[in-house]
N, C-alpha and C positions, 0 to 999 in steps of 0.2 A: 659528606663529600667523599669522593674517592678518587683515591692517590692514583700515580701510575703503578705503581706493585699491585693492585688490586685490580687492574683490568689485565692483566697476563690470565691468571684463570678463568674468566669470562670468555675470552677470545679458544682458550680450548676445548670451551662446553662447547660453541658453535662446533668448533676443527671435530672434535669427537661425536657431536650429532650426525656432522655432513658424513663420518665415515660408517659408522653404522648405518645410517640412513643409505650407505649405497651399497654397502652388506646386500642387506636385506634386497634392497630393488635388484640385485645379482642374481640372490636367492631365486626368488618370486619368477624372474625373467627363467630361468634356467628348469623350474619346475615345470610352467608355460610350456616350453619347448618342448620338454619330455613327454608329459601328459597328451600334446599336441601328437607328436611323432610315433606315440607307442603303439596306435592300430594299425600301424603302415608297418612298421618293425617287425609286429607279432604278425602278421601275414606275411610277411616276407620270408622269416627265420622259421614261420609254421612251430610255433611255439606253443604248447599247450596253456592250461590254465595256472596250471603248479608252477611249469617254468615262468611265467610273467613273473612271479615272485621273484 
């Protein structure tokens, strides 16, 4: 059986899944966008191949 002391830690593996979990979906979203916008950027700013770096 488990007591109420014992479901406190259970309930923060959920809280600290869901915050990594939206980390990451941040991450992901934000690479997306970069990767999306960098041929429009790099013609615009006329950026060499060195400078994308």
């Amino acid at each position: 059986m488990l007591s109420e002391n014992s479901a406190v830690p259970y309930r923060y593996r959920w809280l600290t899944l869901l915050t990594v979990a939206s980390a990451l979906l941040l991450i992901v979203v934000d690479i997306t966008v970069l990767y999306t916008a960098l041929p429009s950027l790099s013609a615009a700013l006329h950026t060499t191949t060195s400078e994308k770096l």
